[in-house]
C-alpha positions in Angstrom: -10.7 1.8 -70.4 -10.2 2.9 -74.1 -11.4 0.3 -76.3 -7.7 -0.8 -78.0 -8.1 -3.7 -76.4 -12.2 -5.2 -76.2 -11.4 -6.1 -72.3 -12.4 -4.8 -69.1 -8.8 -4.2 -67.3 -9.3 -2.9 -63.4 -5.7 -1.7 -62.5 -4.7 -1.2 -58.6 -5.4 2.2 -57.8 -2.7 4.1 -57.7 0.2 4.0 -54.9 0.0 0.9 -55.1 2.6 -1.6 -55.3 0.2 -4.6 -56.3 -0.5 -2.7 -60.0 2.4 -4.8 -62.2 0.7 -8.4 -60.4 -2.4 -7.1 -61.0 -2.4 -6.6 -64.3 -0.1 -9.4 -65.3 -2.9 -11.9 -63.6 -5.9 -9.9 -65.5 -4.1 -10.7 -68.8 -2.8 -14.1 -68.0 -6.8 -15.4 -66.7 -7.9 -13.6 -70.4 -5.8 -15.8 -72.0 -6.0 -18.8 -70.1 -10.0 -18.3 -70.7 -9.6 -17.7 -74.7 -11.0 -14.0 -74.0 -7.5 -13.0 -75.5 -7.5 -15.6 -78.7 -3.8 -17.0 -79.7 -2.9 -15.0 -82.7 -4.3 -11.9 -81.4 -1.6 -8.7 -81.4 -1.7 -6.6 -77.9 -1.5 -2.7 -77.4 1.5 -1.6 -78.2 2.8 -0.7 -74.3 2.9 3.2 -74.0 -1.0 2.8 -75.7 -2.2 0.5 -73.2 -0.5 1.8 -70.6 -2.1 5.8 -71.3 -5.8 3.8 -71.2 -5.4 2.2 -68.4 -3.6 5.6 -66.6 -0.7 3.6 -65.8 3.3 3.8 -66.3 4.3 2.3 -69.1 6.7 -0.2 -66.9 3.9 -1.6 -65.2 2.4 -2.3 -68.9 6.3 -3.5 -69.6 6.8 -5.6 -66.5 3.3 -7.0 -67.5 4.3 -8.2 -70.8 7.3 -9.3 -70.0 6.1 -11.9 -67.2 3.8 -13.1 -69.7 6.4 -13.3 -72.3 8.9 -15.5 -69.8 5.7 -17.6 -69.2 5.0 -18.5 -72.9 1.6 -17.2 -72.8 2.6 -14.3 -75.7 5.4 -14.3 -78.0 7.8 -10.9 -79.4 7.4 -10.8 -83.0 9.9 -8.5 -84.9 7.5 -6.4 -86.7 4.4 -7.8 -85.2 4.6 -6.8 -81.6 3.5 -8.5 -78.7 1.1 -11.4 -79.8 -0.7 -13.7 -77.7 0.9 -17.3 -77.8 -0.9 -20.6 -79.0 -1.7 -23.0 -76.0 -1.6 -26.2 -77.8 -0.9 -28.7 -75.3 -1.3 -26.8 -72.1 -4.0 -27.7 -70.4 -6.8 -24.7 -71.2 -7.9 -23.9 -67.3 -8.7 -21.5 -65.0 -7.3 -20.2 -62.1 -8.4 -21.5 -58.7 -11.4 -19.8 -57.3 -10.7 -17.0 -54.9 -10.4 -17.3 -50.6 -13.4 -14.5 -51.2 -16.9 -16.0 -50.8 -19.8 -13.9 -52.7 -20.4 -11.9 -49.4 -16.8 -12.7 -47.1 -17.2 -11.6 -43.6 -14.6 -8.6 -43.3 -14.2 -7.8 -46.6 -16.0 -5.9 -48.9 -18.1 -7.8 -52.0 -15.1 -8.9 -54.7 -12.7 -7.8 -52.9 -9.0 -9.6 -53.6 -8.0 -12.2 -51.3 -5.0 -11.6 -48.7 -2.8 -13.9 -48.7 0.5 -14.2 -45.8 2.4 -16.6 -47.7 5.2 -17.9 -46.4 8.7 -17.9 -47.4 7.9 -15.8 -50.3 9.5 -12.7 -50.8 8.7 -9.4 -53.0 8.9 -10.9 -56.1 8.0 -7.8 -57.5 10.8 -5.9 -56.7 13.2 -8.6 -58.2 16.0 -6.6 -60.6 14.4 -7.8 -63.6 16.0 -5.6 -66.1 19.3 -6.4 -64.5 18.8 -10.3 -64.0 18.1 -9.9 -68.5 21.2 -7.8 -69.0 23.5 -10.4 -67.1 21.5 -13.2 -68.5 22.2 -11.5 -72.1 25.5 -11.4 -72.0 26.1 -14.5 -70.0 24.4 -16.2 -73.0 26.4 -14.6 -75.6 30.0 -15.7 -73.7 28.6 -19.5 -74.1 27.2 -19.1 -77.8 30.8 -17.5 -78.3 33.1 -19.8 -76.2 34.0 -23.2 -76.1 31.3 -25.2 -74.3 31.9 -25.1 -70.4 32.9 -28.0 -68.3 30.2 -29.5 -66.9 31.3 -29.2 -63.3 28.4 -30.8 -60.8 29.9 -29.1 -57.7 28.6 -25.5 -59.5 29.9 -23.2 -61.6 33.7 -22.2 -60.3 32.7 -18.2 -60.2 29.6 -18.7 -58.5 31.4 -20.6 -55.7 34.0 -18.4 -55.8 31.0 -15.4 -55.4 29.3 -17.2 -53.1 32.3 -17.8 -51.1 32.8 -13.9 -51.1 29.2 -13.2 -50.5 28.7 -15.4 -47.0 32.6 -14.0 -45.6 31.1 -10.8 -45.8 27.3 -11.3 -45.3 27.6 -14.0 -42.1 31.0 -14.0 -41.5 31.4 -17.7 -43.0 34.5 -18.8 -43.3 35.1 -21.0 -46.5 37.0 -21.3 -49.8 35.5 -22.0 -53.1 36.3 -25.4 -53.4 34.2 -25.7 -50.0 31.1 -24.8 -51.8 28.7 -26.8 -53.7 25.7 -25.4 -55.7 22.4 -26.5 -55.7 18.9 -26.4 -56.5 17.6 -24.5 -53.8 17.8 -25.2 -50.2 16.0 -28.4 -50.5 18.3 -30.5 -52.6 20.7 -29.8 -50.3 18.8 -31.5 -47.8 18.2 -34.4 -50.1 22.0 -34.6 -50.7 22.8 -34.8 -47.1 20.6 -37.4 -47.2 21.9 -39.1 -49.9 25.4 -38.7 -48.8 25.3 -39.0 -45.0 22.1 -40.7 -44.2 21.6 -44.7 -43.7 18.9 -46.9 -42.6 17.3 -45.8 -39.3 20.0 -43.2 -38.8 19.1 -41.1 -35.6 18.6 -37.5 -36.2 17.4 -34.7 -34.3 15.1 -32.3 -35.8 13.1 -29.3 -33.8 10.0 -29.4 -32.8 8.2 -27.8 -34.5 10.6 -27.6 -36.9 10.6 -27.3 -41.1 8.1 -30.4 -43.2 10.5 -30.1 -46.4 13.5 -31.1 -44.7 12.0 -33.8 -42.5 10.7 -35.2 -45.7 14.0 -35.2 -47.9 16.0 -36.9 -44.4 13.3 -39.6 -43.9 12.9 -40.4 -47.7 16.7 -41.9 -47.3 15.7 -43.2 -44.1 16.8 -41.5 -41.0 15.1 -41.7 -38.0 13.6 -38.5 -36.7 14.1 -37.5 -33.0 11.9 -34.2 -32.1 13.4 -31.8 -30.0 11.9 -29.0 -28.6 12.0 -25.2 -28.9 12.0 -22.6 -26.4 12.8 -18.7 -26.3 16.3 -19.6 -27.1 16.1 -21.7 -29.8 16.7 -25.6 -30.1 17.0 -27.1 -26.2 20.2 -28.2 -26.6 20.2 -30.2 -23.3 17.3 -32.3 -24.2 19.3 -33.5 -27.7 19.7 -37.7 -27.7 22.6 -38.8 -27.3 22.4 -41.2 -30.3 21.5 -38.3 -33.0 24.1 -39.0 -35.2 23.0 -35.4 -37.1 21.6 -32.3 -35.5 19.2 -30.3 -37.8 18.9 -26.4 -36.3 17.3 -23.2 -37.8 19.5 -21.0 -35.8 19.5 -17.5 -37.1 15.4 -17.6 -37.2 14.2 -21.0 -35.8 11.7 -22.1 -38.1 8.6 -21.3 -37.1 8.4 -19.8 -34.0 11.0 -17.3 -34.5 13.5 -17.3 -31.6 17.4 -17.1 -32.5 19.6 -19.5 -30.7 21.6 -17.8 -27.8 25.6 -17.8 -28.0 25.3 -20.4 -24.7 23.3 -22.8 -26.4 25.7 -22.4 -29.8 28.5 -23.3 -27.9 26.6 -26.2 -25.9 25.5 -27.3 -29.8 29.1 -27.5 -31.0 30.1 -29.1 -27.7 27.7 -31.8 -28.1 28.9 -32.6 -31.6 32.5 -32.5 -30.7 31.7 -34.9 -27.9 29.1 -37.5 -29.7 31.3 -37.6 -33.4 27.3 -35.5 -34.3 27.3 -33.7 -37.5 24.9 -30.5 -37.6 23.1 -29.2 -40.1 22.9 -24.8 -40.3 19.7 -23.8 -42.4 20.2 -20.1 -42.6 16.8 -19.8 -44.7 16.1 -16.0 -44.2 18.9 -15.1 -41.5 20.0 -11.7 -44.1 17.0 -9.9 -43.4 17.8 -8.9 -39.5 15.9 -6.4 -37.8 17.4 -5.7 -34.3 20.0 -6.7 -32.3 23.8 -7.5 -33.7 23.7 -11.0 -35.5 25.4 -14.0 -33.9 28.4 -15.4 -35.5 26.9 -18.8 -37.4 27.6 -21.9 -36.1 30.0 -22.8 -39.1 31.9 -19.4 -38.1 32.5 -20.9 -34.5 33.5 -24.4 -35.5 36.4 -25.8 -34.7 36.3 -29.8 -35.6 34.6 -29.4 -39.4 31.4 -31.0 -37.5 28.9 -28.2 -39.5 27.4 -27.9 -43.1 25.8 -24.7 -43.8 22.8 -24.4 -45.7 21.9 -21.2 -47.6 19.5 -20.0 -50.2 19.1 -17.3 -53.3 14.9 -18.0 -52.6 14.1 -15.2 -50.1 16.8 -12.6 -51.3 16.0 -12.5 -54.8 13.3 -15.1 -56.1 12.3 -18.9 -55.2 11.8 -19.5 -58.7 15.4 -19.7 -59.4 16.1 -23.0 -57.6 19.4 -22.1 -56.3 21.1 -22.3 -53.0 24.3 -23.5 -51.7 26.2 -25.8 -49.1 29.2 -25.0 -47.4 30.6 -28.7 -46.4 33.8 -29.5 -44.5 36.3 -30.7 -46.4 36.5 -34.1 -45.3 32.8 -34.7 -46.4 33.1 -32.8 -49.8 33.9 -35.5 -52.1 30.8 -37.9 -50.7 28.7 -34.8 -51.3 30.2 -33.9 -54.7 29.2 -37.4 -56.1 25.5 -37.6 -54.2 25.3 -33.8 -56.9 26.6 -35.8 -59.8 24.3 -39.0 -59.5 21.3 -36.7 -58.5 21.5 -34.1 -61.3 25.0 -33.2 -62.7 26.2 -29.7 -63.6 23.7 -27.6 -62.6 22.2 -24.6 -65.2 25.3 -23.0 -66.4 23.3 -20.1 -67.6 21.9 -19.2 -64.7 24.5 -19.8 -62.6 27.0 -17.5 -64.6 24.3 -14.5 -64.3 24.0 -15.4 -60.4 28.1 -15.3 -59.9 28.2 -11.6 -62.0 25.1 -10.6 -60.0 26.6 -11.4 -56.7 30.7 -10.3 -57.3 29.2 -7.0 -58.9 27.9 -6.0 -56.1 24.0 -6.0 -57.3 23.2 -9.0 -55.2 24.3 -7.1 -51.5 22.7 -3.7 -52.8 19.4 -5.5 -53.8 19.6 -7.0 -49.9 19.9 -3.9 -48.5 17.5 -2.3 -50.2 14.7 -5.5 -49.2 16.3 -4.9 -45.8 14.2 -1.3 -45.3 11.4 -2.3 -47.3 10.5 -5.6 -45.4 11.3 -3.5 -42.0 8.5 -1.3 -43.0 6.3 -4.0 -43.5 7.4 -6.3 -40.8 6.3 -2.5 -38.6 3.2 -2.4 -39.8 2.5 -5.9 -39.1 3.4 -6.1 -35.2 1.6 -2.6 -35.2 -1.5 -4.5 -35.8 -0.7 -8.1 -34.1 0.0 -6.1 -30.6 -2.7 -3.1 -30.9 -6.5 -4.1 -32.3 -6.0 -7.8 -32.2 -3.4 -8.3 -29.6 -6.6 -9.4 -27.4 -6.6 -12.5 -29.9 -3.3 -13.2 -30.2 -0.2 -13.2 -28.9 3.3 -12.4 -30.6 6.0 -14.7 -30.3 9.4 -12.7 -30.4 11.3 -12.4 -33.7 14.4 -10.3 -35.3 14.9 -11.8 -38.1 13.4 -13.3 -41.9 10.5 -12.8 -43.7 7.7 -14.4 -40.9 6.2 -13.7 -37.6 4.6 -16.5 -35.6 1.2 -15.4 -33.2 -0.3 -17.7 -30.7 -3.8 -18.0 -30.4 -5.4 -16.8 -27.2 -8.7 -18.7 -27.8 -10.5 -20.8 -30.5 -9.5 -23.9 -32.4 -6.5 -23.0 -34.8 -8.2 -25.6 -37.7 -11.6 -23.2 -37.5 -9.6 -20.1 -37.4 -8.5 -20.7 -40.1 -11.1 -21.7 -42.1 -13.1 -18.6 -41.2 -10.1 -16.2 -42.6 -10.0 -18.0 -45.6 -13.8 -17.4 -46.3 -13.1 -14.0 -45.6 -10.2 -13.8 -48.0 -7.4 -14.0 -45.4 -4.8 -16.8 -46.0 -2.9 -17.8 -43.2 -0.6 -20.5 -42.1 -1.8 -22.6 -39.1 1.7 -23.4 -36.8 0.1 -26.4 -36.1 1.2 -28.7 -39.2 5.1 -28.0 -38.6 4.6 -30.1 -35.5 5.3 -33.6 -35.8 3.3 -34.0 -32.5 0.2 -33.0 -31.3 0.9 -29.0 -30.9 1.1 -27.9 -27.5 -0.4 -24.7 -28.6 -3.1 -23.2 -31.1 -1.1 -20.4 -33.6 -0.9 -18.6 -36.9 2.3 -17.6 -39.3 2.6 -14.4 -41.0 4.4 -14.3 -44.1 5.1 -10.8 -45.4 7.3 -10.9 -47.6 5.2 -10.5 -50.6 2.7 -8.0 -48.9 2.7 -4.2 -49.1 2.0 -2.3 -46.1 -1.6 -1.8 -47.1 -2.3 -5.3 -47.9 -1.3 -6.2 -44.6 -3.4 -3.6 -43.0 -6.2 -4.8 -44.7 -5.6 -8.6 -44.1 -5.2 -7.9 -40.5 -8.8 -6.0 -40.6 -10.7 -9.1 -42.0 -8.7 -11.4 -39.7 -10.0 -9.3 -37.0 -13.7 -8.5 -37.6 -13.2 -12.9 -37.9 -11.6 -13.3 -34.4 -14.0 -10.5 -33.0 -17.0 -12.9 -33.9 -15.9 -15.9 -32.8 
């Protein structure tokens, strides 16, 4: 590159959608080493970006990561300027999945990673997130200060309220809503709320680590369940299980959706043992055949579900919010589990949320991820079922941001320790058992993979499996 800068800067190559990460990482590893001292002024943008032979937004979208990060500061007059790291703790970043010489994968080349439950985060409406944000912030530096309401801000239930009637068909009011910091504090309030001492409650198998954890950390007493090809075996749910924890738009991990049979079986078996059941609609937006099922809380009748849902897949996990939908008669135990656990939740970024979602942006942006993620999730089973379908088999999924594979042969543990010296990451099913698995798998995230990073993470996993 032009010398501007005294640092060797290897963008993607072009087409490629992992350029703005690239280069964000390359400057933020400079800096974390002290190759990019504090104090030091950067290339104006449209310069750096003409060096490099890059847009200028990728040289924006760099800057302005690193900005939000603290690692440079915006000087009026002065530019962009790399920030002083006093107090943070000067290190580098973890060493690569890649090995000197990785089986698969060419000498340096970047590691693959299938993460799971992460989404694009690249293609998050930056610009637009700042421009809410901006003017959210003035209206609190201008107003009176806002009531500190711990059930969440009123517009954002009120948006929120709007946004699940039309996106799921789930019928609530505002005041039926309560904000939260993501999908897990929501668990943690049911917890808190609804959960005693040795509490029964049925949870799948395999079923979601997170939540198990929140519900046993107040004390319940977990009752596996198993899975089949139509969800959560309804039939083989204890009696005692005073709550009923379910994943049914895309169980979580295997994939299947819960069949309108086994929904009204679910509900019946609430109705019948006083149970209480717990809807985590994690990634249930992003459908990819078929009609959606109404939810569970759309078909209750006895105020016996709470609904679960989460900004984390549809825009960015980062922002800690999510939601509950509660029946009214449990609302007020829930409210007060918010206010002893936290309080009013961050009124700035709950404000920019509400405008994002009752403009409109939010259900755009959706629709948008919608095509993009079916192009990847294409590419993805295009592989799984063609060169190594011989290795493993699909499990069937319609739905989120995962796909769940069985293994065919080999030990799951050494799989995937082989991909990971090849620079594959991927998620062994095993650990979201809370038994010994019945079956050897892998998980596929995708979500934050472009179509050729998945093609080439399924080439190293293959010349892997191939030599085993």
């Amino acid at each position: 590159m032009d010398p501007i800068l005294g640092l060797a800067l290897d963008p993607a190559p072009p087409g490629s959608r992992r350029r703005r990460d690239s280069l964000y990482r390359q400057l933020r590893t400079a800096i974390l080493d002290g190759r990019l001292r504090a104090g030091l002024r950067l290339p104006a943008t449209r310069a750096l970006a003409t060096s490099l032979g890059v847009s200028r937004n990728t040289v924006v979208a760099a800057y302005e990561r690193l900005l939000g990060e603290g690692y440079v500061s915006a000087r009026r007059g002065a530019g962009t300027v790399v920030a002083a790291l006093a107090g943070r703790a000067r290190r580098r970043p973890p060493p690569p999945l890649t090995t000197a010489s990785p089986p698969g994968a060419p000498p340096g080349a970047e590691p693959v990673r299938f993460r799971l439950g992460v989404p694009d985060t690249a293609s998050f409406p930056q610009a637009l997130w700042q421009r809410l944000g901006g003017r959210a912030a003035r209206r609190l530096i201008a107003g009176p200060a806002p009531h500190a309401d711990p059930q969440g801000l009123p517009a954002l239930r009120a948006a929120i309220a709007g946004h699940v009637s039309f996106a799921r068909a789930v019928a609530c009011d505002p005041d039926d809503v309560i904000v939260t910091a993501g999908a897990q504090q929501a668990f943690d309030l049911i917890g808190r709320a609804l959960v005693t001492p040795r509490l029964p409650v049925a949870v799948e198998e395999p079923g979601y680590p997170p939540l198990r954890a929140a519900l046993s950390a107040h004390g319940a007493r977990l009752l596996p369940v198993p899975v089949d090809a139509e969800g959560l075996v309804v039939a083989a749910l204890p009696r005692r299980a005073r709550l009923v924890c379910v994943t049914p738009s895309h169980q979580f991990p295997l994939g299947p959706v819960l069949s309108a049979p086994r929904r009204a079986a679910l509900l019946e078996h609430a109705r019948r043992h006083g149970a209480l059941v717990v809807e985590d609609d994690y990634d249930g937006e992003f459908r990819f055949a078929d009609r959606p099922l109404d939810a569970l809380q759309t078909l209750d009748r006895d105020g016996s579900v709470l609904y679960v849902g989460t900004f984390s897949k549809s825009l960015l996990p980062e922002l800690r919010l999510g939601y509950l939908v509660v029946p009214r008669r449990l609302r007020a135990a829930l409210v007060a589990a918010k206010a002893a656990a936290t309080g009013a939740g961050p009124w700035l970024a709950e404000a920019t949320l509400a405008a994002l979602i009752a403009e409109g942006h939010l259900a755009r942006h959706v629709r948008r991820m919608q095509r993009l993620y079916a192009r990847r999730r294409e590419r993805l089973l295009e592989g799984l079922t063609g060169p190594l379908a011989a290795h493993l088999e699909v499990l069937p999924s319609v739905a989120g941001l995962h796909v769940a594979a069985r293994l065919r042969h080999g030990r799951e543990a050494a799989v995937v320790a082989a991909a990971a010296r090849a620079g594959v990451a991927v998620a062994p099913l095993g650990v979201h058992y809370a038994a010994t698995p019945p079956v050897a798998g892998l998980l596929f995230g995708y979500g934050n993979l472009d179509e050729a990073g998945i093609a080439e993470g399924l080439q190293r996993l293959g010349t892997v499996l191939a030599g085993r």
